[in-house]
C-alpha positions, 0 to 999 in steps of 0.5 A: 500500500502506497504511503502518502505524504497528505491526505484530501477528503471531501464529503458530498456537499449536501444540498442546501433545500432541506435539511440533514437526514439519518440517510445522509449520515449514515451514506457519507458523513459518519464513515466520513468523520470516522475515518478523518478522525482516525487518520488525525490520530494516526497523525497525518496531514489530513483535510476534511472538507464540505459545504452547502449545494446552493444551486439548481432547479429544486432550489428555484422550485422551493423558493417560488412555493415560498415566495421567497428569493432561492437566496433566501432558501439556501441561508436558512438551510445552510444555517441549519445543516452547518449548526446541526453537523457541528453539533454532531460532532462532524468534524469538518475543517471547513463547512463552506456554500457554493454561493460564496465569492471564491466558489463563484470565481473558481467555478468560473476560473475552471470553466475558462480553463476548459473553455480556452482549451476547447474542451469543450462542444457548443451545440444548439438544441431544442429545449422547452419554453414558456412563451407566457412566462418568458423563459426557457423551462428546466426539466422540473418546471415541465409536467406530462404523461408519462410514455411509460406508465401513463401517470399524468403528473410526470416530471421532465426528467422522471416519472416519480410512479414509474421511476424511469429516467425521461427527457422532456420530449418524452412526455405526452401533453406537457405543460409548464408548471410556471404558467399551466401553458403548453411549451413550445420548443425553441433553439438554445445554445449550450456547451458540453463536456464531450465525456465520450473524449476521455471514455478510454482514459475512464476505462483503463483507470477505473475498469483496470487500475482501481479494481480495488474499489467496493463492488458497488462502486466499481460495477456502476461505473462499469455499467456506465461505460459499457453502455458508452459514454455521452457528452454532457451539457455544462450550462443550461438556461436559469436565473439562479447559479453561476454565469457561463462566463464567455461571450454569448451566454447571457441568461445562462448559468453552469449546470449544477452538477458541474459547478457542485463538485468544484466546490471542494476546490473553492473550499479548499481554497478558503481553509488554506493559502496552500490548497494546490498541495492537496489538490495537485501534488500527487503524494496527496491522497485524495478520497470522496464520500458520497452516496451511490446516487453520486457515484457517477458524477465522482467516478466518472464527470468529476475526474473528466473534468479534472483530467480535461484542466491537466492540472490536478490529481485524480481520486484514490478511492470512492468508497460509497455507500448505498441507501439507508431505509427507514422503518422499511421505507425509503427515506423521502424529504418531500414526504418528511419520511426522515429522522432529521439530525436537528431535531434527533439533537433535539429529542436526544440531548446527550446521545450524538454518540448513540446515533453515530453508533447506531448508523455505522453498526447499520451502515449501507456499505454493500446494500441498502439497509434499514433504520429501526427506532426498536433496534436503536433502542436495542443497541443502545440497551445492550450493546452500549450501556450493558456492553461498553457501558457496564465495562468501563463503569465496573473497572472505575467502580472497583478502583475507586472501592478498593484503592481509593481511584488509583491505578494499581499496580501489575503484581505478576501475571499468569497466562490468562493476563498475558492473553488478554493483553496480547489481545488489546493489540490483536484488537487494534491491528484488526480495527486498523485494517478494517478502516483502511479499507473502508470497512466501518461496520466491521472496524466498529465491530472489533471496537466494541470487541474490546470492550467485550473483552474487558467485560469477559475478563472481570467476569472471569477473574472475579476481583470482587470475590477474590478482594477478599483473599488475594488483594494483590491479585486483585491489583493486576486485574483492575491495572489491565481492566484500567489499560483496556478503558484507557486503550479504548479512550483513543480506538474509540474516538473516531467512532464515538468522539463524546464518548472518548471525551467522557474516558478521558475525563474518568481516566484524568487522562489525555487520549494518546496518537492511534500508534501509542496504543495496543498495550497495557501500559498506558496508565502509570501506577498511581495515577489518580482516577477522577470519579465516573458517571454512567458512560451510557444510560438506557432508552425507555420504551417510551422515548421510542413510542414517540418516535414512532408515534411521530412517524405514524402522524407523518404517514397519516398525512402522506396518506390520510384514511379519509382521502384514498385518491390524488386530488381531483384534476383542474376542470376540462370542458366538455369539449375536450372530453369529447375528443378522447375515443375510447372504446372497448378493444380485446387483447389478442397477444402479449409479450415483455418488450426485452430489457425493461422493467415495466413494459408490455407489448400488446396486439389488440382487436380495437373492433376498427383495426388490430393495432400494437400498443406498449403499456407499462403493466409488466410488473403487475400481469403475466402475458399469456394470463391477459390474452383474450381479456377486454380493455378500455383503449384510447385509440386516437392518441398520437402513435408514439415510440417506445423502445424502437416499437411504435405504440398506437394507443392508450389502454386505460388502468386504475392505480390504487394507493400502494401503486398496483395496477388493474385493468378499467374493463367492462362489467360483461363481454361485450364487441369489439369498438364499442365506445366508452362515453 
């Protein structure tokens, strides 16, 4: 394994239009700051850098809700989720905003960069605009049917029922959000990052020079390789980001996505006068935590923009995460299904350090996985108080009663002692490796082990029984229970940093560099304890039923029991309801259209012709079991194709509330081409 000489780790700048969930602890911030905090203690040069995602189109979106400026939106949320990480203890060595002057003129800086060395591809396309509004429409301000699933409120850029990827073209009937207009298309010019230029490049240093990166990781970006690489629009039309700084570019701003990632340059910029070393000089480490929403824009955009500059230095590692669910549901800010971090803090007063124990035991590292406030409870319960807890408070109990809060001194030692000390250092080598290699859920597994042994060995030695006969014996047991509370006062700091800082002040001692520890030697003989408290205290049932009780009410409203359907459409005349031919039709043959999800091809006998239509049903009917069934069909909508296969009409569905699909078909059988009316 290389040394480096430094190290650069940046943690996604979360985005500044709500605040900081338990998804995003656990994704990237924890593993974050675990790692950060141990190579501190290691003793090496180390930046930890973030700050606020402050532009792009949910921004503009939230603020026109509002009422207010996107100005306005990004202040308050970054106040809250800067005050919420520091008092986390997320320890960042700088928390900055992509709004800042030095962001402003580095994102810019960089652009002018590529821009003069013809990194760039300008190209005029068509693109969405709202005559009545006056402007060009991002993919979020155009709503339409989805070409997929038919759900009539799809967005721009995805259908939110169907979860497919969409263009704004795709969409049937759209309109603006802005102004309720139809859109017309109309020419716009922007620049592009041509990804497909450095795809050989991409391919050889991911595919063949880090296939030691997580799975997770390594196999998105192969997928997205092996497709083949597209280039990729820097600017787009807006009101609120950063200027395209070249002539011709009024009234366009740098794409979010690639001003977003500049900002760990920008804030890099403003901790340090020498910020090139950690970005330029390549006995730099250079390691991004993200989510594996963000893998492809580290592990592919980011070091093809880095790449094109020729100046800076790549990532080593991308150890992403997957996502964390909650009570078995995904995690959704607009639905407010989250335990947001400022208001945990709130409710748990004192117990930053359970909810960092909690996110990394459940850490996604390979797999999506799912938060539980019962299995919070449990792992405080028995894990922290009766594991970690009931260890450290046993060895400073028993010093205190039997030598008056001083370490005593090693007598001798039998075969047993020497074990366990052998143990400690065993211990910290496994924990070492394991956070070396991104591996927190296992590092702190091994973390909490040593506590487990410190608790076997007084179980097993019994100091107070043998108190009674044996005081010196007794002497070395508490001086090694000691040495293995004083080892974990540092193995534990990365992990549980209000924790150590409680060790620390029992122990009347100042945790020591990572290297220093692994022995029995720690505490000198006399040392004086200070008097301890409990380390951790247990959760009662009925602080959890509150939680749950709080989620229950969030769910309630996401779907209250009065109101089973979506709100009633805006009214249509009669008119335009008269346009709509639908008529009864009979499905003839039936086949899955070959890698997709969710779509069907259909043969249907319309009473006025046999046409093909594709319909998103696959997840929810067997094609042999649909044969001969009758449908309703909207026949006079604009054919439309789908995966290369034109589709000649609409069969109509009802969705219930979790999503399922089912057939609107007549009560009995009736012929062919009878309308609907």
């Amino acid at each position: 394994m290389k040394k480096f000489k430094r190290y650069l780790v940046t943690a996604a700048l979360p985005y500044a239009n709500g605040p900081v969930h338990i998804g995003h602890l656990a994704g990237v911030y924890v593993p974050a700051d675990i790692y950060v905090r141990y190579l501190r203690s290691k003793g090496e040069d180390v930046i930890y850098i973030c700050g606020s995602d402050e532009h792009g189109v949910p921004i503009t979106i939230k603020a026109r809700q509002e009422g207010v400026s996107p100005q306005d939106i990004v202040d308050r949320y970054h106040k809250i989720i800067k005050k919420a990480f520091a008092d986390f203890g997320i320890s960042f060595d700088i928390y900055s905003r992509t709004t800042s002057k030095t962001h402003y003129e580095t994102a810019s800086e960089f652009f002018k960069t590529l821009y003069n060395k013809g990194e760039f591809i300008e190209n005029t396309t068509n693109q969405y605009y709202d005559n009545e509004a006056g402007q060009f429409l991002a993919d979020r301000y155009i709503t339409g049917t989805c070409p997929h699933c038919g759900n009539a409120s799809a967005y721009g850029d995805q259908c939110e029922n169907c979860g497919t990827s969409l263009s704004a073209t795709d969409l049937i009937n759209p309109k603006s959000t802005i102004s309720g207009s139809e859109p017309i298309l109309k020419e716009t010019k922007h620049w592009f990052l041509p990804l497909d230029k450095h795809e050989e490049f991409l391919k050889n240093w991911i595919l063949k020079e880090h296939k030691n990166w997580k799975t997770n990781v390594y196999g998105q970006c192969k997928s997205w390789l092996d497709q083949g690489l597209q280039p990729r629009a820097v600017s787009r039309d807006l009101d609120w980001g950063i200027p395209v700084p070249v002539k011709g570019a009024e009234g366009k701003v740098l794409y979010v996505w690639f001003d977003a990632p500049i900002g760990y340059i920008s804030a890099t910029k403003d901790l340090t006068a020498d910020w090139e070393k950690y970005w330029k000089d390549k006995e730099t480490k250079m390691v991004h935590f993200i989510g594996k929403d963000n893998i492809v824009f580290h592990c592919i955009v980011f070091p093809a923009m880095l790449k094109a500059e020729g100046s800076f230095i790549l990532p080593d590692n991308v150890p992403a995460n997957e996502f964390l669910n909650l009570e078995g549901d995904k995690i959704s800010t607009s639905r407010n299904w989250a335990v947001w971090l400022h208001e945990y803090l709130e409710d748990f007063p004192g117990k930053e350090d359970v909810l960092r124990y909690v996110l990394c035991a459940n850490a996604p590292e390979t797999k999506d996985n799912d938060f539980t406030w019962k299995d919070f409870q449990a792992r405080n319960n028995n894990e922290l108080v009766a594991i970690l807890g009931n260890f450290v408070n046993r060895a400073m109990v028993l010093t205190h009663k039997y030598f008056n809060g001083k370490v005593p001194e090693i007598t001798s030692l039998n075969e047993y002692d020497k074990n366990a000390i052998v143990e400690i250092a065993t211990i910290k080598e496994a924990i070492e490796n394991s956070l070396e290699n991104y591996r927190f859920r296992e590092a702190l597994k091994y973390a909490i082990d040593l506590a487990r042994l410190g608790n076997k060995y007084l179980a097993d030695t019994e100091p107070w029984i043998l108190i009674k006969t044996d005081e010196n014996r007794v002497k070395t047991i508490l001086n090694i229970s000691l040495q293995i509370t004083a080892n974990l006062a540092t193995i534990m700091e990365p992990f549980l940093p209000h924790t150590s800082k409680k060790l620390e002040e029992f122990l009347n001692f100042q945790a020591l560099k990572w290297d220093a520890t692994g022995h029995a030697d720690l505490l000198e003989t006399g040392h004086i304890l200070n008097k301890p408290s409990l380390l951790f205290e247990k959760i009662e049932d009925e602080e959890i039923e509150k939680q749950l009780l709080k989620l229950a009410k969030t769910k309630e409203q996401n779907n209250p029991k009065s109101i089973n359907a979506n709100p009633q459409k805006e009214l249509i005349s009669y008119e335009d309801f008269s346009k709509l031919d639908i008529r009864v039709g009979t499905i003839l043959e039936a086949e899955k259209v070959p890698k997709t999800k969710k779509l069907m091809k259909l043969l249907i006998d319309t009473g006025i012709d046999k046409r093909t239509v594709v319909s998103g049903i696959a997840e929810f009917f067997e094609p042999e079991k649909i044969i001969g069934k009758q449908v309703s069909i909207l026949v006079n909508l604009e054919p439309r194709k789908l995966k290369g296969i034109e589709s000649q009409g609409m069969i109509l569905m009802a969705e219930n509330a979790d999503g399922k699909l089912t057939f609107v078909w007549p009560a009995e059988n009736i012929e062919n081409g009878a309308e609907i009316k």
